[in-house]
N, C-alpha and C positions, 0 to 999 in steps of 0.2 A: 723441826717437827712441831715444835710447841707453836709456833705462829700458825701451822693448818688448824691446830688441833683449836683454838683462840677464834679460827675466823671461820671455822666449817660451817658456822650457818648460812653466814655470806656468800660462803661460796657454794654453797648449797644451791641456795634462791636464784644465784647468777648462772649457777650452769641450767637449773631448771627451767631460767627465763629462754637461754641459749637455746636449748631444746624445745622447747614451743613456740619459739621464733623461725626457727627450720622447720619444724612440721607446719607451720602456717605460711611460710612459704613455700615450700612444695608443694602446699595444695592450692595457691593461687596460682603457680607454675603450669600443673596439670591441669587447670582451668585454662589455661592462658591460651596452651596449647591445643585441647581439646577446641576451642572456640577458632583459631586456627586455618586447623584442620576442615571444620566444617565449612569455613565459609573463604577458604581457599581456591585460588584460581584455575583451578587442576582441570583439564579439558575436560569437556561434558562428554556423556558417552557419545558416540558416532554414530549416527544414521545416518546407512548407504543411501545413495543417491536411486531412486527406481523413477522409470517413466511418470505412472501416473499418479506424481502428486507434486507438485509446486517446487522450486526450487529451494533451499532453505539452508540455513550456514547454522545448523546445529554444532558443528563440532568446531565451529570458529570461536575465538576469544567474545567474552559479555559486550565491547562493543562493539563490535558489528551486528550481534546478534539484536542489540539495542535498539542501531541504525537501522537493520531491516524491518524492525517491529514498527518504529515510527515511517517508515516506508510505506507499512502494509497500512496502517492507520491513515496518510494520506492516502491512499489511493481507493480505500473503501471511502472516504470523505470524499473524493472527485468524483468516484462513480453515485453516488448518493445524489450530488451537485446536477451530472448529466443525466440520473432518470428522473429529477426534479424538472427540467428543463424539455427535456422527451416527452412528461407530462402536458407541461404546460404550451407545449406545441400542436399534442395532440388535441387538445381543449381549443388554442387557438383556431386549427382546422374545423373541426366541429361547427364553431360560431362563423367562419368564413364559410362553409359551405349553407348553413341558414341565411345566411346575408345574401349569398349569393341568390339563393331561391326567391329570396324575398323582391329582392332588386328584377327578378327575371317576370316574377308575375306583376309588378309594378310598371316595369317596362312593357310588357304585354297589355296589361290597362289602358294604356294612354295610347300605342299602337290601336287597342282598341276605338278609343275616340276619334282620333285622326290623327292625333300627333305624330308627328316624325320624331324614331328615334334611332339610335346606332346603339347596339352589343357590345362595343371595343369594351365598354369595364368590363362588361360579365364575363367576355371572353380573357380577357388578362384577368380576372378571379379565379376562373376555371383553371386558367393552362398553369398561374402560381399553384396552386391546389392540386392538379396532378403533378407536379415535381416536388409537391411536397409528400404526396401518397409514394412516392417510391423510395422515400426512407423509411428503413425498416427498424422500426425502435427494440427490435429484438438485434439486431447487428450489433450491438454497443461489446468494444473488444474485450478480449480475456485478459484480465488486470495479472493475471498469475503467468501469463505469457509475457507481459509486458516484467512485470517482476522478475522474472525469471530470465529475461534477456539481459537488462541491465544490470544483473548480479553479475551473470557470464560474460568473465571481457572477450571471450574467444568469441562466443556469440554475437555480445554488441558489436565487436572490431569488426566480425566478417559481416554485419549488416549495414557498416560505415562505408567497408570498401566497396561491395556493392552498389551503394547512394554513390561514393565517388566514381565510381564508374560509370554514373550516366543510365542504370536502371530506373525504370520507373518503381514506383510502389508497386504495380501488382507482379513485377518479374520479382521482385526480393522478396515478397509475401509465397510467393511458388515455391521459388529455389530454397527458402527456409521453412516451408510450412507453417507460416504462420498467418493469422488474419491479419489483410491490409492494413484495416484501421489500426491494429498494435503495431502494425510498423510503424506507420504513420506519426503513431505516440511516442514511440521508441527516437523516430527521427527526430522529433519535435523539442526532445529533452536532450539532444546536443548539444554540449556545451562550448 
């Protein structure tokens, strides 16, 4: 007993170290855990699937949900790309069809004088320039249908057998309701 009694301050200082060495680790513990918790893989809440709105892998694992983000990211990038393009078509027509006016009273001029002249350009101006008015730059397909197929393998699979059956695009565009041109897209991106 005389040795406690000899070293009680030592062993004072040492169990008191002992004990704020436990509370300082319990509380980097509950931190530990807390932090955890929060930022744990635990499934995201679930939103049911309804008609009208996009297909979407809410309740899947972070990547997939990752991959579809960078999905949605190209495909607003491509559609950006094709109304750049729808633009710059539409402008090209514009200048094609001046040209062609311009060329028709030019040609009439000189018909005028006496020169002999043939139409073949104007008229191959004209007939490119109506097959280019019957693209409808509002047609450009539903990117969210397009999405939404290639998420769905039941979907994609059944628009594969289809193609491999010898359907055209506009019979698989019926039978699935969906717009040609998404099929189209949908087909394009077979791997």
């Amino acid at each position: 007993m005389d040795w406690i009694r000899e070293n009680l301050p030592y062993i004072a200082f040492f169990g008191g170290l002992s004990i704020l060495t436990w509370m300082m680790l319990r509380r980097v513990w509950a931190k530990q855990r807390k932090s955890k918790k929060e930022t744990s893989n635990e499934p995201l809440v679930h939103v049911p699937y309804t008609d009208d709105r996009p297909f979407t892998m809410s309740g899947g694992p972070n990547d997939l949900q990752r991959w579809q983000a960078e999905m949605l990211t190209i495909t607003r990038q491509f559609q950006a790309e094709l109304n750049t393009k729808i633009h710059y078509l539409q402008q090209a027509m514009t200048l094609a069809e001046r040209d062609a006016e311009r060329l028709q009273s030019l040609i009439e001029a000189a018909q005028a004088e006496g020169i002999k002249t043939d139409n073949v350009a104007v008229d191959r101006l004209r007939q490119a320039m109506e097959e280019a008015a019957k693209f409808d730059a509002d047609a450009a397909p539903d990117f969210g249908v397009v999405t939404e197929t290639l998420c769905d393998v039941k979907k994609k699979n059944e628009l594969y057998a289809m193609s491999d059956d010898g359907k055209s695009v506009e019979e698989i565009a019926v039978a699935m309701e969906m717009d040609p041109v998404a099929v189209e897209m949908v087909l394009s991106m077979r791997g």
